[in-house]
C-alpha positions as CSV (number, residue, x, y, z in Angstrom):
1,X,173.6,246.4,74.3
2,X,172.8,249.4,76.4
3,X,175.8,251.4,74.9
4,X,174.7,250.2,71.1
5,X,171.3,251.4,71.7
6,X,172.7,254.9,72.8
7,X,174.9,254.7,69.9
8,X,171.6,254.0,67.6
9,X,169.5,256.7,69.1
10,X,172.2,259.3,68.0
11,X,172.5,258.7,64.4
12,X,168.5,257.9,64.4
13,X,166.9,260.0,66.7
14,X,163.3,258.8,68.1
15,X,163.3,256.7,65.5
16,X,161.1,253.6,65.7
17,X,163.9,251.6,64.7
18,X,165.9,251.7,67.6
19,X,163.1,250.3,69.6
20,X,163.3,247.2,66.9
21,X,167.1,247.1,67.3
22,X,166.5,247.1,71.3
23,X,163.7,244.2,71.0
24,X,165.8,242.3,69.0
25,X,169.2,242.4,71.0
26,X,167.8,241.9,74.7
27,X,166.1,239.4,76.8
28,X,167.8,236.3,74.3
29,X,168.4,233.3,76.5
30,X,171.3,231.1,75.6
31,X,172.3,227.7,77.0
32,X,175.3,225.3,76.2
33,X,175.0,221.4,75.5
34,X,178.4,219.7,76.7
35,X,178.8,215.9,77.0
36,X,175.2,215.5,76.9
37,X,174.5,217.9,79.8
38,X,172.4,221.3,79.5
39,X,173.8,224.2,81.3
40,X,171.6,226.3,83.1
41,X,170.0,229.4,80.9
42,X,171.4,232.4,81.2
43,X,170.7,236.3,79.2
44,X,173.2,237.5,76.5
45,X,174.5,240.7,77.2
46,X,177.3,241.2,75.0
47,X,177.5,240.9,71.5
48,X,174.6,240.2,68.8
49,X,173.6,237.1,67.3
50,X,176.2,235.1,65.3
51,X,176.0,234.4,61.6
52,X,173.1,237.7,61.3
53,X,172.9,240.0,58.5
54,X,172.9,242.6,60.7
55,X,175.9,241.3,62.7
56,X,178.4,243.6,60.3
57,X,176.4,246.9,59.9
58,X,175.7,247.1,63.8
59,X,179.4,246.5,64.8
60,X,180.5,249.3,62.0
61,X,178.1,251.4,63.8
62,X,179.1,250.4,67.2
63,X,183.3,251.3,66.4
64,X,182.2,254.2,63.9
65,X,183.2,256.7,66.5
66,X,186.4,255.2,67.3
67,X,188.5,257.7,65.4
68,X,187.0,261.2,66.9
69,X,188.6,259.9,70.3
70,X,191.9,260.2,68.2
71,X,193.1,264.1,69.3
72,X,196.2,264.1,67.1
73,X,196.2,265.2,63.5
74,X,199.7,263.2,62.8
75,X,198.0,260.1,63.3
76,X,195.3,258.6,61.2
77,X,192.7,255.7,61.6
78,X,192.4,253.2,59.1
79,X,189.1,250.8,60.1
80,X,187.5,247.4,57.9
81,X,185.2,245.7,59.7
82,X,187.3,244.9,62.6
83,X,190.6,245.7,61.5
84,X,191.7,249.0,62.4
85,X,195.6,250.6,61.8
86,X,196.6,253.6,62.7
87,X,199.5,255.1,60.8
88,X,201.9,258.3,61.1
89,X,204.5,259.7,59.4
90,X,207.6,261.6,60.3
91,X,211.2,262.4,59.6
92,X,212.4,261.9,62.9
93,X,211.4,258.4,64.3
94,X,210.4,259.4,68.0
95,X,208.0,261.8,66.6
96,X,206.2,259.1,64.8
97,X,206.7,257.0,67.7
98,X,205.2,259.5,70.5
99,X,202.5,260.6,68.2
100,X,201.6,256.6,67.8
101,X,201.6,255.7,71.1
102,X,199.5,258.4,72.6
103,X,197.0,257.2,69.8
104,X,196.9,254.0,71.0
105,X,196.5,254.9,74.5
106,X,193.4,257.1,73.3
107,X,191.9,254.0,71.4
108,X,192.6,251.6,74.4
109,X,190.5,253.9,76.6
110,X,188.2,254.1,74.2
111,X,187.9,250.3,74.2
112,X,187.8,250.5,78.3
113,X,184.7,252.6,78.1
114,X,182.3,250.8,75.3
115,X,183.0,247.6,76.8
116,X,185.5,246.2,73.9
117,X,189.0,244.8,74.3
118,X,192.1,244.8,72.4
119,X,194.3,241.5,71.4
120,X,197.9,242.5,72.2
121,X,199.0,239.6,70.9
122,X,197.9,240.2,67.8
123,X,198.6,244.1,67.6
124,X,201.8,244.7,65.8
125,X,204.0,247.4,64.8
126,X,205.9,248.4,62.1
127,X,207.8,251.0,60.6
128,X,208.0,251.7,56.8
129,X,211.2,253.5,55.1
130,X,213.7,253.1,52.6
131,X,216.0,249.6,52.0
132,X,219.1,252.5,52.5
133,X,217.4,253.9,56.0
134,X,216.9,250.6,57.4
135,X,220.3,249.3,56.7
136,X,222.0,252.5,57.6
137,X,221.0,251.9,61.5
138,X,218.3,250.2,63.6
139,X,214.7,251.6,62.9
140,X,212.7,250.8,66.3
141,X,209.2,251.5,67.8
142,X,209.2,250.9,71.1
143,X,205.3,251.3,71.6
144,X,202.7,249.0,74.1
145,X,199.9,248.8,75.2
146,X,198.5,248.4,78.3
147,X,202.0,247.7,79.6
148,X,202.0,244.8,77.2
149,X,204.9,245.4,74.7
150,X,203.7,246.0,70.9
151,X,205.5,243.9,68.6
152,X,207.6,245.2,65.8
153,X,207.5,243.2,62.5
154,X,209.7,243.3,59.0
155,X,206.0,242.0,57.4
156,X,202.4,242.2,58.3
157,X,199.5,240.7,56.4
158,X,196.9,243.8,56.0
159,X,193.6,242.9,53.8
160,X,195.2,240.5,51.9
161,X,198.2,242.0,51.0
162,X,201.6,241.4,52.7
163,X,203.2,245.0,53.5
164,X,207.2,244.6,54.6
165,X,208.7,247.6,55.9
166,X,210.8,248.1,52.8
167,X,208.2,248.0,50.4
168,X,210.1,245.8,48.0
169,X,206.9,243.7,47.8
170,X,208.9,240.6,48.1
171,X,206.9,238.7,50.9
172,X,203.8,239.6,48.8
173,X,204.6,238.0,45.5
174,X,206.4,234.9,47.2
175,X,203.4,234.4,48.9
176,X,201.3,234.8,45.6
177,X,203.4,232.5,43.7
178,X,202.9,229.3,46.3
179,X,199.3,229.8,46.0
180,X,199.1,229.9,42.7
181,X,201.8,227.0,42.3
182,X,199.7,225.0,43.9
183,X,196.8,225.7,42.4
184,X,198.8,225.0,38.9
185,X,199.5,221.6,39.9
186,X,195.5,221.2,40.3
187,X,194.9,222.3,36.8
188,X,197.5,220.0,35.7
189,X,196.0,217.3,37.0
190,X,192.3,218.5,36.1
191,X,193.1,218.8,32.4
192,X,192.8,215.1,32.1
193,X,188.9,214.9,33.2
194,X,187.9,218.2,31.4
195,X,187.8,220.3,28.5
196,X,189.6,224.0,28.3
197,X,186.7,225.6,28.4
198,X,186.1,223.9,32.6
199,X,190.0,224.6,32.8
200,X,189.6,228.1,32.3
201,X,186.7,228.3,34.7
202,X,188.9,227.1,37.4
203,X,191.8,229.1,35.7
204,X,189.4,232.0,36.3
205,X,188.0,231.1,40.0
206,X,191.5,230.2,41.5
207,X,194.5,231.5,39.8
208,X,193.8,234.7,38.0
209,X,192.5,237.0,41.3
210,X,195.6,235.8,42.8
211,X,197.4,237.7,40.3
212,X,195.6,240.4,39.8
213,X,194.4,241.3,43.8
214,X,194.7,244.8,44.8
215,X,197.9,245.1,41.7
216,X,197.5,248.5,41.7
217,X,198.9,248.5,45.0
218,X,201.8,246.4,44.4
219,X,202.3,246.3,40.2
220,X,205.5,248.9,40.9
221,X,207.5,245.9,42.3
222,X,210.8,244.8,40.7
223,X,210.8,243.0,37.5
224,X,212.4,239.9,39.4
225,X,209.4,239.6,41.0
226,X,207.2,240.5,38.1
227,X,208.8,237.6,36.0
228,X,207.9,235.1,38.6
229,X,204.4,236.1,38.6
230,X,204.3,236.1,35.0
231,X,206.1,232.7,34.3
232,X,203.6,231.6,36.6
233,X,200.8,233.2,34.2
234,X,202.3,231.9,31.2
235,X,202.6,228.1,32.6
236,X,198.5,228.2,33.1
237,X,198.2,229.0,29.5
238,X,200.9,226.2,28.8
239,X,198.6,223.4,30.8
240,X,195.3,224.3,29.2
241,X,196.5,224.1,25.8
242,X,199.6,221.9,25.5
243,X,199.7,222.1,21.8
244,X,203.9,222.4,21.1
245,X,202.7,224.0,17.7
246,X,201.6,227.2,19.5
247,X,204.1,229.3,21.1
248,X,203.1,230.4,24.5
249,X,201.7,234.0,23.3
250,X,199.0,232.3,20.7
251,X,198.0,230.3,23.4
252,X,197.5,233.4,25.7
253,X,196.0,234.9,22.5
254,X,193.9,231.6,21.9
255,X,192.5,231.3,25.4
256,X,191.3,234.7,25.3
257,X,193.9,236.2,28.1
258,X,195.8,239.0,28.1
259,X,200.0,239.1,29.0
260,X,200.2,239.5,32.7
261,X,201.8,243.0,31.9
262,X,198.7,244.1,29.7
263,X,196.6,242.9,32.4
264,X,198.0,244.5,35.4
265,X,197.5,247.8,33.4
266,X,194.4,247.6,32.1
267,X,193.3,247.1,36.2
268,X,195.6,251.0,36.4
269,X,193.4,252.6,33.6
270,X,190.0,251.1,35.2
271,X,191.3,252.3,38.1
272,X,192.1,255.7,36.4
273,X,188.7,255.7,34.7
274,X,186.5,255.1,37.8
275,X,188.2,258.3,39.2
276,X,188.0,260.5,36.3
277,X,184.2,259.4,36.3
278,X,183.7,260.4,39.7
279,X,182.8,256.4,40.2
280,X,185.5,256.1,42.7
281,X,185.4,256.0,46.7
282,X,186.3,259.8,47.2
283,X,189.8,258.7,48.7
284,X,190.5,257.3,46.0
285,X,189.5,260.1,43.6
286,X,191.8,262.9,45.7
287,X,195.3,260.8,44.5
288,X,194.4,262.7,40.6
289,X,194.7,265.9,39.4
290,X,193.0,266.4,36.4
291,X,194.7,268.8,33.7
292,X,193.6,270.0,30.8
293,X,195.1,269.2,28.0
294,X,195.9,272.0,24.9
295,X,193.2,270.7,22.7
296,X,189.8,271.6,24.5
297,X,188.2,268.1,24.1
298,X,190.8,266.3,25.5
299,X,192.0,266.1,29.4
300,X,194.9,263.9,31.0
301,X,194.7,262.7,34.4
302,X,198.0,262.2,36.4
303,X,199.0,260.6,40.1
304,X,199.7,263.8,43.1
């Protein structure tokens, strides 16, 4: 608490707030009921209360720091909430590798001093290159921390997205496709309690951001992938309207959805359009370059 307080007092200085904050986060007495026995009170220390609204924004604040322990400028830090990657890149392997490892030495002391600790279990390594690269020879990080050996994986789960070191997005889709499988065989069976217009509601709560999360990221996968996705897309239209008259575009056209491929682009141009309307995160507006076009009312906007 002590540290968070600091923490508070430099972004808001001899502000009243932080005296709020400091009220509110010491002197709270906890006790534990096990087996019908009370333990004995004791003071919280660590931590803020569970379940809070604040519990997010003070913890950002708290870790919000983390990167300026980082001293090399190979290496960057990645943080959501409490997920933080760091990430290098490097022709030669041991570069990347050295560069990595000192990082996560810094952040580990880092850790040491503001009272945090790091799972090694569930830090994991991994290193990204070409399907030709990695079969040419063995790509390997040996990195750890603490002693503890960091694990090198083929696939890691990052935000919701499965990231293999290939890039060939396969894990990712395979993964998407059992979800939304299963969740097909529950509209199959729910189309004989409701109308289409519930079915689409559940079409619309369960199966289409499954197909549509974060695309932009992973759209440029092959078009085996893509066509399991899509047969997938073109089944849901099948079971909410099972009329053998239609074929299986007029239903899409019917239902009010757009082809999987239409749909994965038109997320690209909003995508394109937030950027070019400077409604964008500003990382996300440095990938364009904006260039003028010949005629003077008109301007293209292309991917660095």
């Amino acid at each position: 608490h002590n540290i968070l307080i600091k923490k508070l007092s430099l972004y808001t200085a001899n502000s009243p707030s932080v005296a709020f904050f400091k009220s509110y986060l010491e002197l709270r007495p906890q006790i534990v009921y096990i087996n019908g026995e009370y333990s004995t009170e004791g003071i919280i220390r660590y931590g803020i209360p569970q379940g809070s609204i604040l519990g997010p924004l003070l913890f950002c604040i708290f870790i919000n720091d983390l990167p300026l322990h980082i001293t090399s400028d190979a290496v960057n830090c990645e943080m959501f909430a409490d997920d933080t990657s760091l990430n290098a890149s490097d022709k030669n392997t041991a570069t990347v590798q050295n560069e990595l490892q000192k990082s996560i030495n810094e952040v580990s002391d880092w850790c040491d001093k503001n009272a945090m600790i790091l799972h090694p279990a569930k830090t994991k390594s991994m290193l990204l290159a070409t399907r030709q690269k990695h079969q040419l020879r063995p790509l390997i990080l040996n990195l750890s921390l603490k002693d503890n050996h960091i694990e090198q994986v083929h696939e890691h789960r990052h935000l919701g997205i499965i990231i293999d070191d290939e890039f060939s997005w396969r894990p990712h889709i395979t993964s998407t496709c059992k979800t939304i499988s299963k969740n097909l065989y529950l509209l199959s069976q729910l189309k004989h309690f409701v109308d289409t217009s519930k079915q689409k509601l559940f079409y619309y709560a369960h199966i289409s951001p499954h197909l549509t999360y974060a695309s932009t990221v992973w759209d440029g996968c092959s078009d085996i992938l893509f066509h399991k996705l899509n047969s997938l897309h073109r089944r849901a239209a099948k079971l909410m309207m099972p009329d053998l008259s239609l074929t299986t575009d007029a239903k899409l056209q019917h239902l009010g959805l757009l082809p999987l491929r239409e749909k994965l682009m038109l997320n690209k141009a909003v995508l394109v359009f937030k950027a070019f309307r400077n409604l964008a995160p500003q990382y996300l507006k440095d990938l364009f370059i904006c260039h003028n076009s010949r005629a003077p009312s008109r301007s293209m906007i292309l991917p660095k």
